[in-house]
Structure formats: structure tokens, C-alpha cells
C-alpha positions in Angstrom: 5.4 -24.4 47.7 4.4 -27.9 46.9 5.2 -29.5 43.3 2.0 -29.4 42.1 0.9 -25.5 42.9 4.6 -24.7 41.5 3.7 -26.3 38.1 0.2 -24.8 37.9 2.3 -21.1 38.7 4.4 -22.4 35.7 1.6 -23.2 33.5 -0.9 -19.9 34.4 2.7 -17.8 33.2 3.1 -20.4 29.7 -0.5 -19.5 28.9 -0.4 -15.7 29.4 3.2 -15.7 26.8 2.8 -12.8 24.2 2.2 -13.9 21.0 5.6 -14.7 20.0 5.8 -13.8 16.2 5.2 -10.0 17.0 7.9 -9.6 18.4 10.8 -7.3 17.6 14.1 -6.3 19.6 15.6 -3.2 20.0 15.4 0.3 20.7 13.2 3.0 19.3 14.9 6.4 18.6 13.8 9.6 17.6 15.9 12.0 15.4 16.1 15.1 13.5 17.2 15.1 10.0 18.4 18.2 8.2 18.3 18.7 4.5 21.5 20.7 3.1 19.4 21.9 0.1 16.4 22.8 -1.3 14.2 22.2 1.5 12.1 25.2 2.9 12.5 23.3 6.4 15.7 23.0 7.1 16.8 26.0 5.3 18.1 28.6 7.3 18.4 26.6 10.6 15.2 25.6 10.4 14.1 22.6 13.1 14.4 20.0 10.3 11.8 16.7 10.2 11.2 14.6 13.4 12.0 10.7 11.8 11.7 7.6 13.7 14.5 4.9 13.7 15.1 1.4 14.9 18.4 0.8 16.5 19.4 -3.0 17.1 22.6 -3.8 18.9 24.6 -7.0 17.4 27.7 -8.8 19.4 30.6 -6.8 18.7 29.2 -3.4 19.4 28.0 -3.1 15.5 24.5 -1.3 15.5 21.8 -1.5 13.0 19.4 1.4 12.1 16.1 0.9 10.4 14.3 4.0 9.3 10.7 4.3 10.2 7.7 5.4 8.3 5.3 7.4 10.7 2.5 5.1 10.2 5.1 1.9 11.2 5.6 3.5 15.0 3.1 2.0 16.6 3.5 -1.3 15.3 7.2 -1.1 16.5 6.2 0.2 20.0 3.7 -2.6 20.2 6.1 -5.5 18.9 9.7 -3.9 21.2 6.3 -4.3 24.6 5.6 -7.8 23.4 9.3 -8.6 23.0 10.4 -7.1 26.5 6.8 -8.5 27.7 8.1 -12.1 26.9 11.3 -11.4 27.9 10.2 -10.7 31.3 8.1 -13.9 31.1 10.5 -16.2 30.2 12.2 -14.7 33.5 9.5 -15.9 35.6 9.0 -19.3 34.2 13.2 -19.9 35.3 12.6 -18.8 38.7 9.5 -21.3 38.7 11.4 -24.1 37.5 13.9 -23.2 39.6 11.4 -23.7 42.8 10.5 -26.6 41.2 13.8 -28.9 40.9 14.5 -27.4 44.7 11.0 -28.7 45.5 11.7 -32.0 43.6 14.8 -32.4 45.3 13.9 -31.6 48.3 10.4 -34.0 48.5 12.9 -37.4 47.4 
């Protein structure tokens, strides 16, 4: 590849970049909470309520959960595609601009 189709590669990938500000990283999880009391449910063994939670992983192995309304899953799904959408991106563009100094360095 020549310098010149590599940096058009490079600019079609910048121009198709998620929008960044919905973006969110993590994992989504689902879980089963059980009431101890009062709560026709759970009582009795019952199969609980299906929630939603956000798990995000920190250096250090500490873990942070974020519990979900329903009506937020979507939005979560949508933001943790653009996130590993743009991660995958920003993959491309390295490999590009890796062609590219080889290119460059290669053409002098």
C-alpha cells in the first residue's frame, strides 16, 4: 500500500468513530434479588425480581456495581456497543498508522 491510499484507509475509519460521549465501559449483568420479608415474591422460595446491574472493573481488582432501572438497559447496551465499537476502531487506526510509518520508511 502506498502512503496516500493508507491515509485515506485511516481517514474513512476516523470518520465512521462512534460518537464518543455515549460511551460507557463495562459489563452488563443480570441478577436475582430476594427479599427476606414481606414480599409475596420472594416468600416462600419464590424466583425473586430479575434486576439489571453494571459491573466496572478498576486497577487493583476492586469492582463497581451500578444498579439499573429497567427502562436504563437499553441505553447501557447501546453506550457498552459504542464503547467496544470504538474500541475496536481505535484498533484499526494503530494498525493503519502502523502501515503507514513502514510505508514512510520504506519510500525515503
Amino acid at each position: 500500500m502506498n502512503v496516500k491510499s493508507i491515509l485515506r484507509t485511516r481517514a474513512k475509519l476516523a470518520t465512521a468513530l462512534p460518537c464518543t460521549p455515549l460511551i460507557l465501559r463495562g459489563s452488563l449483568l443480570e441478577r436475582r434479588i430476594r427479599h427476606r420479608s414481606r414480599c409475596s415474591v420472594c416468600a416462600n422460595g419464590g424466583e425473586g425480581h430479575l434486576v439489571w446491574v453494571l459491573a466496572v472493573s478498576y486497577p487493583g481488582g476492586r469492582i463497581k456495581h451500578i444498579s439499573l432501572r429497567p427502562e436504563q438497559k437499553p441505553v447501557v447496551e447501546q453506550w457498552l456497543r459504542n464503547y467496544r465499537d470504538l474500541k475496536e476502531s481505535i484498533e484499526q487506526i494503530c494498525e493503519v498508522n502502523q502501515q503507514l510509518l513502514l510505508a514512510e520508511s520504506n519510500s525515503h
